[in-house]
C-alpha positions as CSV (number, residue, x, y, z in Angstrom):
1,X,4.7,44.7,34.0
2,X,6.1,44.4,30.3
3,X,3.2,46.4,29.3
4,X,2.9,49.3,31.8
5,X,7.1,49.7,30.5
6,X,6.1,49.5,27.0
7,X,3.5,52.5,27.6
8,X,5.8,54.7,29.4
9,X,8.7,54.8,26.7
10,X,5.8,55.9,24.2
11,X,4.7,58.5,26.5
12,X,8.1,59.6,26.0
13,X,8.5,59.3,22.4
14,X,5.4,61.1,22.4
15,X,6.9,64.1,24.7
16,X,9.8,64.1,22.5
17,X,8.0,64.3,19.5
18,X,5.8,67.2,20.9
19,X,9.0,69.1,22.2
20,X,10.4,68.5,18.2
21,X,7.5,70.0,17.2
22,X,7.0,73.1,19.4
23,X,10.9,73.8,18.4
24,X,10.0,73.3,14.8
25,X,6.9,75.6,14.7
26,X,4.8,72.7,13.9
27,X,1.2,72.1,15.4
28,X,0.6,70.0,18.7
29,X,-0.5,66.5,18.5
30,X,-2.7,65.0,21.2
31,X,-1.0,61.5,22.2
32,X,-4.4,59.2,20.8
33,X,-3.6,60.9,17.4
34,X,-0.2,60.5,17.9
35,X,-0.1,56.4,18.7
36,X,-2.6,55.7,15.8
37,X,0.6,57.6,13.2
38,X,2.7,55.3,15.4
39,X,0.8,52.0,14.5
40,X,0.2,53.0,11.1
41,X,3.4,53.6,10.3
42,X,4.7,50.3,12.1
43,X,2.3,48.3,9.8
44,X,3.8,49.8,6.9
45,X,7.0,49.1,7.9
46,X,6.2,45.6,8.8
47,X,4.3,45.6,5.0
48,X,7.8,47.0,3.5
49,X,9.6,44.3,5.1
50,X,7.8,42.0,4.0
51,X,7.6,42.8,0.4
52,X,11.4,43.6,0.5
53,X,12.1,39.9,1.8
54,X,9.6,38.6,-0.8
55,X,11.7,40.6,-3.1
56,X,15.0,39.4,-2.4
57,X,13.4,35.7,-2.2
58,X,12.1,35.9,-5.9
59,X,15.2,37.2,-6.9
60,X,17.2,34.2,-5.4
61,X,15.0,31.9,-7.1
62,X,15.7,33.5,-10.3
63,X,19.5,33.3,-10.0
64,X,19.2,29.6,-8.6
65,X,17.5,28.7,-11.5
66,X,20.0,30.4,-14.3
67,X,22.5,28.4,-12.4
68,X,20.7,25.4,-12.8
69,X,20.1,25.7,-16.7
70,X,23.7,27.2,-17.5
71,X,24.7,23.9,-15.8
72,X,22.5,21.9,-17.4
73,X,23.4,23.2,-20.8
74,X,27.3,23.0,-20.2
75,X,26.7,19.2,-19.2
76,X,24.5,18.9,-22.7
77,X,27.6,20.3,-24.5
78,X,30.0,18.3,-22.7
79,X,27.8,14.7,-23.2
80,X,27.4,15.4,-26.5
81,X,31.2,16.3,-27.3
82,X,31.9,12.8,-25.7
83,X,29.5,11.0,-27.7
84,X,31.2,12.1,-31.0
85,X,34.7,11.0,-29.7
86,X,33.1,7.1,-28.7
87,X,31.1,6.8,-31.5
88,X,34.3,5.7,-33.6
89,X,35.3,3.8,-30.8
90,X,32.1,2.3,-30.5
91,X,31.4,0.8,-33.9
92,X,31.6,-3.0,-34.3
93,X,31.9,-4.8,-37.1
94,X,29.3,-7.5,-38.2
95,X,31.2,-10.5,-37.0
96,X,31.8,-8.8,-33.3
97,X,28.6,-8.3,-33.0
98,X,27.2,-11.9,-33.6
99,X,30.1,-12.6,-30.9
100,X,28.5,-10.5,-28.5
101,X,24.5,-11.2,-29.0
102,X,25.0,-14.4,-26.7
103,X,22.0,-16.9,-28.6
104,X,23.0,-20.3,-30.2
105,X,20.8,-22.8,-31.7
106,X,19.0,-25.7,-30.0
107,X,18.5,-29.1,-31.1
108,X,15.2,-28.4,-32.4
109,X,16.2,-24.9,-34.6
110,X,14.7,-22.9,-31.7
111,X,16.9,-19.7,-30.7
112,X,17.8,-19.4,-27.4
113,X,20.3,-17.8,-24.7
114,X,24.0,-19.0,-25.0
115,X,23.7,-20.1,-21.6
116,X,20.4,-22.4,-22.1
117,X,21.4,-26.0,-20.9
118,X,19.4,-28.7,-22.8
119,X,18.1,-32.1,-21.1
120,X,19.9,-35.2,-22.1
121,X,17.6,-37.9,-23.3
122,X,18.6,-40.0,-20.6
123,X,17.8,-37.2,-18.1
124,X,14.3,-36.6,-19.3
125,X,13.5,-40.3,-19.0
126,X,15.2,-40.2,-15.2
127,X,12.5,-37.0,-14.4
128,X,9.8,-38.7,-16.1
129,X,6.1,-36.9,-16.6
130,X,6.3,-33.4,-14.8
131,X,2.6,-32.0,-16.0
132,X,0.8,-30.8,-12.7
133,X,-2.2,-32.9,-11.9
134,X,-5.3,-31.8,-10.3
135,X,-5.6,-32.8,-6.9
136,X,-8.7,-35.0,-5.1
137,X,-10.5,-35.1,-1.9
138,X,-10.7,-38.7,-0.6
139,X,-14.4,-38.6,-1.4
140,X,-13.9,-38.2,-5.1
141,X,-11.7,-41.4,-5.0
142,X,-13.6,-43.3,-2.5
143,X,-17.8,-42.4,-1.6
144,X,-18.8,-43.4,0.9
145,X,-22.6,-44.2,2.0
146,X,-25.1,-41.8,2.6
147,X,-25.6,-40.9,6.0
148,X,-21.6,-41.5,7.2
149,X,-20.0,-38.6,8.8
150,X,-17.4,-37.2,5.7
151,X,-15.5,-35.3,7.9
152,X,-13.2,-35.0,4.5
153,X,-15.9,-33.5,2.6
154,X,-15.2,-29.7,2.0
155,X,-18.1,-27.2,3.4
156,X,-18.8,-25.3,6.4
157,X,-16.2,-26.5,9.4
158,X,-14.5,-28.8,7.5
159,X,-11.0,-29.4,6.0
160,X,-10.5,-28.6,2.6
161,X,-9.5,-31.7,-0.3
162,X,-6.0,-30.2,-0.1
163,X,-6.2,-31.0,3.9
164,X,-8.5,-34.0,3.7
165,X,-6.5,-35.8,6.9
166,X,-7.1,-32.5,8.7
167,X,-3.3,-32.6,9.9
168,X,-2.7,-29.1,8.8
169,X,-4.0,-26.3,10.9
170,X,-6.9,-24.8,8.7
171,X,-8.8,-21.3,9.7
172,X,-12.0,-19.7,8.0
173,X,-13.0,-16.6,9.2
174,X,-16.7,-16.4,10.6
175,X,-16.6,-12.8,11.7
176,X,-19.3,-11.4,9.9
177,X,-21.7,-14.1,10.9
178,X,-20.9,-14.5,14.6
179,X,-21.1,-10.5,15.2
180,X,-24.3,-10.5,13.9
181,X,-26.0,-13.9,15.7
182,X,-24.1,-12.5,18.8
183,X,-25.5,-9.1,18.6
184,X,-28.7,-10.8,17.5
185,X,-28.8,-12.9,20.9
186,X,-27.8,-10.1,22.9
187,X,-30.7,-7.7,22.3
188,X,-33.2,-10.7,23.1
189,X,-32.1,-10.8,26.7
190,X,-35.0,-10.0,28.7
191,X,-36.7,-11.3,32.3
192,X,-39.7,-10.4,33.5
193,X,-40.0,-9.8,37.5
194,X,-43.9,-9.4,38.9
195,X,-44.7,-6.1,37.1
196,X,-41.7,-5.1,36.1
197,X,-40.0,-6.1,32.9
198,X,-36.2,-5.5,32.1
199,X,-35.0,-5.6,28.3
200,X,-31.5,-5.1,26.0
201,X,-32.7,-2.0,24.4
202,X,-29.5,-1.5,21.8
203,X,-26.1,-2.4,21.2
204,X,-23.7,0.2,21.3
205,X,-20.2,-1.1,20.8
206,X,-19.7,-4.4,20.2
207,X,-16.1,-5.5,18.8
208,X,-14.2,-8.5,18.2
209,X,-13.5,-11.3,15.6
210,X,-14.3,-15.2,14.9
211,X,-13.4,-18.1,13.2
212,X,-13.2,-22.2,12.4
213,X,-10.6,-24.1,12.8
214,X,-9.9,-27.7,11.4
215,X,-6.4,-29.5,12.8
216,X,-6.2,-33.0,14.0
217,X,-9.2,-34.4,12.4
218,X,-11.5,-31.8,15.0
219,X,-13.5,-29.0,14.8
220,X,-12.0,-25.2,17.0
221,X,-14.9,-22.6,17.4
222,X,-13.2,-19.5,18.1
223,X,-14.0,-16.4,18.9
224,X,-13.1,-12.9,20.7
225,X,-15.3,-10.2,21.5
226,X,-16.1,-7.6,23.9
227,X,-19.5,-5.0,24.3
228,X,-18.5,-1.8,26.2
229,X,-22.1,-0.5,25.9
230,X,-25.4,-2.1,26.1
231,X,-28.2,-0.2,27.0
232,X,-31.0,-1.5,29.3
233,X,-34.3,-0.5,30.7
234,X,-36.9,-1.4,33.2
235,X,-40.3,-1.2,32.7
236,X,-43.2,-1.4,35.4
237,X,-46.3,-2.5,32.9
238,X,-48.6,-2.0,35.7
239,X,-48.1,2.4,35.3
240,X,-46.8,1.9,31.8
241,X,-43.8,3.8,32.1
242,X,-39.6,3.1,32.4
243,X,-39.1,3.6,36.0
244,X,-34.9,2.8,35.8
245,X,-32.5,2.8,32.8
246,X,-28.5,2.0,33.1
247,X,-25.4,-0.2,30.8
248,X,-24.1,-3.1,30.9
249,X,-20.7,-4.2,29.6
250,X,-19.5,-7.4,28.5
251,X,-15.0,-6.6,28.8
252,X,-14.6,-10.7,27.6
253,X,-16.4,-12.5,25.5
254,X,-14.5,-15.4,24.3
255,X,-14.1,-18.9,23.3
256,X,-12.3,-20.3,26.7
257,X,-15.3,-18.5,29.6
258,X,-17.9,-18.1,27.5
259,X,-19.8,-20.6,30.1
260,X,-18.4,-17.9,33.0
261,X,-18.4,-14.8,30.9
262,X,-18.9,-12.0,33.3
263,X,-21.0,-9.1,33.0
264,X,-21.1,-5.8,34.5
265,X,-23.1,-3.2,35.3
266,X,-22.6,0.2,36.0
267,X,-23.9,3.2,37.4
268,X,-28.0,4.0,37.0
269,X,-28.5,6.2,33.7
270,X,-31.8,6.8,34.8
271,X,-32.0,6.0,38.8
272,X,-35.2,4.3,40.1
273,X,-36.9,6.1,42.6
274,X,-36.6,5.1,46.6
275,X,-40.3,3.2,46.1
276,X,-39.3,1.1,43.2
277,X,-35.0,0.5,44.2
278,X,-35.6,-2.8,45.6
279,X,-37.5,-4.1,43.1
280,X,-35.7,-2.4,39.8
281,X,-32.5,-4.0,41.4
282,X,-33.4,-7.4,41.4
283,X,-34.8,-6.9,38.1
284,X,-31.4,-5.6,36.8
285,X,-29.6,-8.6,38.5
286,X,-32.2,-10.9,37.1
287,X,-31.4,-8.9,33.2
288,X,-27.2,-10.4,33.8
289,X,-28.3,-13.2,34.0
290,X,-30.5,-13.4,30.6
291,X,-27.6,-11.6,29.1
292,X,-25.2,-14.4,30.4
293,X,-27.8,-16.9,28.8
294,X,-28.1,-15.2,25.4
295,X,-24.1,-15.9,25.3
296,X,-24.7,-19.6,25.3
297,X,-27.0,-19.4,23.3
298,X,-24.5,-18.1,20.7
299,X,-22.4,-20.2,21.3
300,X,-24.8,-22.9,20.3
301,X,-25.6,-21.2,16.9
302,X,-21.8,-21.0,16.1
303,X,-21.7,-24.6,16.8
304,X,-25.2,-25.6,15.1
305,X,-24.2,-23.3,12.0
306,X,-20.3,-24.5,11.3
């Protein structure tokens, strides 16, 4: 509607503009012709504006700056005027400044800070020997046979020398290790039903973190992960080809269900046909299981490897 207004007032301004012209003794001018001179010269205009605002911009700068130095000179002049009036003030004699430097002499000729406060004799026999020592682990100080459990003893899943009671919490991060022995396990899951076998074929997102911890003299495997893709297929070796394809998801892998961890399985990727259905289904059912398997199995590895 805007539009179809818009048209009609140039119509007009184009009738107008002939009517000038026949008055005027100049040529007609057919309304095409006469809406490109219209769009020309509003692009001009629109050009002229621009450069005029650009213009007046520059020019703002330009005064905004001369501002800014004329200031900046005037407070030079003035800083400098007030320098030369405290510089008389300003001048201390040689005794005032000894006054003011602040160091005195120790006991032992060193020069120091007025306000350094030297030990007594008595007090540095009341402190005693203050040199740091270097600490040991129990089994430093005491061995023990070989063959005993050191539970002391710093290495993999143990507490440190500094926590050789293990009564502080202590942490090491095994992320790097678990994701890959997890991921590892996971694309090993396969079952194998008549003819048909069903196999992990990758990974696709697999997130989460891990670590050991060492508090109260025992040993925390902990760890939280979750796979929101795992692609699967089924094979019938009797034809030789994949007869169903799909993706499995793992939302919680963790340390506290890891014997319950629940897997799920979504819609068919690659549907089995009506004659193979039954049999592709169990298969797939058969595959959760295997992947609920390999997750023990990992589990076992942390514990084996910490």
């Amino acid at each position: 509607k805007e539009e179809e207004e818009r048209k009609k007032k140039r119509k007009k301004d184009w009738e107008d503009e002939c009517v000038r012209r026949m008055a005027a003794g100049e040529d007609a001018m057919t309304y095409d012709n006469w809406d490109k001179d219209r769009v020309k010269k509003e692009k001009e205009a629109k050009k002229a504006k621009k450069q005029e605002a650009r213009r007046l911009a520059k020019e703002d700068r330009e005064r905004k700056r001369a501002t800014r130095e004329a200031a900046k000179k005037n407070f030079e002049k003035d800083s400098h005027a007030d320098e030369d009036d405290e510089e008389d003030d300003d001048v201390l004699t040689e005794s005032e400044l000894a006054a003011f430097r602040g160091y005195k002499k120790t006991t032992d000729g060193k020069t120091t800070s007025y306000f350094t406060r030297e030990q007594s004799q008595r007090e540095k026999e009341l402190i005693g020997d203050i040199t740091p020592q270097r600490l040991e682990s129990d089994s430093a100080r005491n061995p023990v046979s070989q063959g005993s459990d050191n539970t002391t003893a710093q290495g993999k899943g143990k507490a440190s020398a500094w926590n050789a009671g293990g009564a502080t919490w202590e942490e090491k991060d095994a992320t790097d290790w678990c994701t890959t022995q997890l991921e590892y396990r996971l694309k090993n899951a396969a079952v194998t039903e008549g003819s048909l076998t069903g196999v992990v074929t990758s990974i696709g997102e697999l997130e989460g973190e891990a670590s050991v911890a060492v508090a109260g003299g025992r040993k925390r495997y902990i760890f939280d992960y979750h796979c929101s893709k795992m692609n699967y297929e089924i094979h019938d070796k009797d034809v030789d080809q994949v007869l169903a394809s799909g993706i499995l998801k793992l939302p919680d892998i963790n340390s506290g269900n890891h014997d319950s961890v629940e897997v799920e399985a979504t819609s068919w990727t690659r549907k089995p046909s009506e004659e193979y259905i039954e049999r592709a289904t169990k298969c797939q059912k058969s595959l959760l299981t295997s992947v609920k398997d390999s997750v023990l199995k990992f589990v076992e590895d942390f514990n084996n490897h910490y």
